[in-house]
C-alpha positions in Angstrom: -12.9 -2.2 -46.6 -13.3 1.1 -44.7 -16.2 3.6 -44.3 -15.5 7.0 -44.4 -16.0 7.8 -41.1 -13.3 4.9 -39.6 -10.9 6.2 -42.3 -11.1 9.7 -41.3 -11.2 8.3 -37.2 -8.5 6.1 -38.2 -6.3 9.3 -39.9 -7.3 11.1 -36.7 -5.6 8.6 -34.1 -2.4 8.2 -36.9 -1.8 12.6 -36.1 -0.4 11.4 -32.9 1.7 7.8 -33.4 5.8 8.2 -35.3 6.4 7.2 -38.3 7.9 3.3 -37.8 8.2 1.9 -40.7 10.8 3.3 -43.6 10.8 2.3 -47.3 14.3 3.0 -48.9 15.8 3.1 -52.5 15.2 -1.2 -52.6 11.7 -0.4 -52.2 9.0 -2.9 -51.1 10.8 -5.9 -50.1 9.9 -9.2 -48.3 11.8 -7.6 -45.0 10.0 -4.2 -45.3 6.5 -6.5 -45.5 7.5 -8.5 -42.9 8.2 -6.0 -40.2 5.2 -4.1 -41.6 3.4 -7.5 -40.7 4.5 -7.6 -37.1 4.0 -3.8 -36.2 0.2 -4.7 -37.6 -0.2 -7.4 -35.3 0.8 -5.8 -32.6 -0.7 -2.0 -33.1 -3.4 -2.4 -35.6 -2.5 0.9 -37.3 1.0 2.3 -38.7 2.5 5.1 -40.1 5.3 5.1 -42.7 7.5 7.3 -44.6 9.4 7.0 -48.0 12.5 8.2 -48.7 13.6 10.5 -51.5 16.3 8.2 -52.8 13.0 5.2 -53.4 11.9 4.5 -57.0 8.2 3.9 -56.3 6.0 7.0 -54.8 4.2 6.8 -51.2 0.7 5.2 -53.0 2.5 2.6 -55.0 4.7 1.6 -51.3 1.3 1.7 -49.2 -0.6 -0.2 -52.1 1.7 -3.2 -52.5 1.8 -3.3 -48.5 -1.8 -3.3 -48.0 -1.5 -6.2 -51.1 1.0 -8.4 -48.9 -0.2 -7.9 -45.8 -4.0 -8.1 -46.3 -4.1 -4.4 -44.8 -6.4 -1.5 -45.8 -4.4 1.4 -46.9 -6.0 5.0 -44.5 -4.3 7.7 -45.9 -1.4 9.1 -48.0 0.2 12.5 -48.0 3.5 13.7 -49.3 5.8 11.0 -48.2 4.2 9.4 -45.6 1.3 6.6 -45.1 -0.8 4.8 -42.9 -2.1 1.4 -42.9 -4.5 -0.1 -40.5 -5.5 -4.0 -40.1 -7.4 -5.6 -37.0 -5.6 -7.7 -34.9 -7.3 -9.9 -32.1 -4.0 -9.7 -30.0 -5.0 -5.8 -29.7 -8.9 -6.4 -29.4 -8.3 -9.3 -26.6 -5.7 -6.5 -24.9 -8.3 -3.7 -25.3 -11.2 -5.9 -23.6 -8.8 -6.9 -20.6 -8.0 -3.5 -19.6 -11.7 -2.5 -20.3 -13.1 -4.8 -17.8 -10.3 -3.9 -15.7 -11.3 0.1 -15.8 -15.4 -0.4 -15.6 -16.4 0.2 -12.3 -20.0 -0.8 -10.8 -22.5 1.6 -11.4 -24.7 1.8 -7.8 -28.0 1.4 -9.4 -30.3 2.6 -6.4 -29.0 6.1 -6.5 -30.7 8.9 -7.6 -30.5 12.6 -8.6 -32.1 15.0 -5.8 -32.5 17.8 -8.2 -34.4 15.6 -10.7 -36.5 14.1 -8.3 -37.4 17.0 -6.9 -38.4 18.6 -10.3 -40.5 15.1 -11.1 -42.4 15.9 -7.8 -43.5 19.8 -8.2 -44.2 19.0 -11.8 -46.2 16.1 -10.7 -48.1 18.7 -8.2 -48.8 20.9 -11.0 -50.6 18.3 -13.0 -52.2 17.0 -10.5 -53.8 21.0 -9.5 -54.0 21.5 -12.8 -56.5 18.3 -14.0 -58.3 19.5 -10.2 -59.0 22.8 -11.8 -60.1 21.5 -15.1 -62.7 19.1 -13.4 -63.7 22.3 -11.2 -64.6 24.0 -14.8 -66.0 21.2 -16.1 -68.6 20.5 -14.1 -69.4 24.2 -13.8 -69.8 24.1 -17.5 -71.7 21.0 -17.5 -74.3 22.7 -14.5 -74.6 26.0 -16.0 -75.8 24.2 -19.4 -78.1 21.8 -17.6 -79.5 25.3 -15.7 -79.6 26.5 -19.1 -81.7 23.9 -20.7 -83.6 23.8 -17.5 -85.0 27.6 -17.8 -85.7 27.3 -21.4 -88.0 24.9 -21.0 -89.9 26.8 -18.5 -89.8 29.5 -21.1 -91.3 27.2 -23.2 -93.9 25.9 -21.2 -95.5 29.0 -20.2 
């Protein structure tokens, strides 16, 4: 069963691929679900059409294909459908040229502009905790200077 999302990424990728398999006036027959069986296999995901002169309309076609071939039907409009079903023999292909494509990723290199923005922003912090201390113990003195004279106020 689908999700929405992989139905409507599936519907997405079927915009661009022909239409391969054709349904005539005999309608689903064992020939028809058996070359919709090997284009599964082999693509995953296929697009058909129905002919005017068939006797069953274009969800009844994709329906008893999806039935026969253990498929999951994507989308139907006006006379066409698509069908998708996993194959191995495309997931095997797809992780084979996938490994062949990755490339190393140098893992000791670094971006300039970043580190240089780490580094003043660093600075800052570190001139701005510098000035905070400053006030701090300014704060801290004037109040113990405070107390002080009070309690020579007091006293006399």
């Amino acid at each position: 069963m689908l999700t929405s999302k992989e139905r409507a990424q599936l519907r997405a990728q079927a915009n661009g691929i022909e239409t391969t398999l054709m349904v005539g006036k005999d309608g689903v027959t064992d020939t028809v679900i058996a070359q919709a069986e090997a284009q599964l296999t082999a693509r995953e995901l296929i697009k058909g059409k129905v002919l005017e002169s068939a006797f069953m309309s274009p969800r009844e076609v994709s329906d008893a294909i999806c039935e026969a071939t253990g498929a999951d039907g994507v989308a139907v409009i006006g006379t066409k459908f698509v069908i998708y079903r996993f194959s191995q023999k495309c997931q095997q292909e797809r992780n084979q040229t996938g490994r062949a494509k990755r490339k190393a990723t140098p893992v000791s290199k670094s971006d300039p502009v970043r580190k240089g923005l780490r580094a003043r922003r660093a600075a800052a912090k570190k001139v701005r905790e510098q000035r905070n201390e400053y006030f701090r113990q300014q704060a801290i003195e004037k109040s113990i200077e405070r107390s002080r004279e009070k309690q020579l106020r007091e006293q006399d």
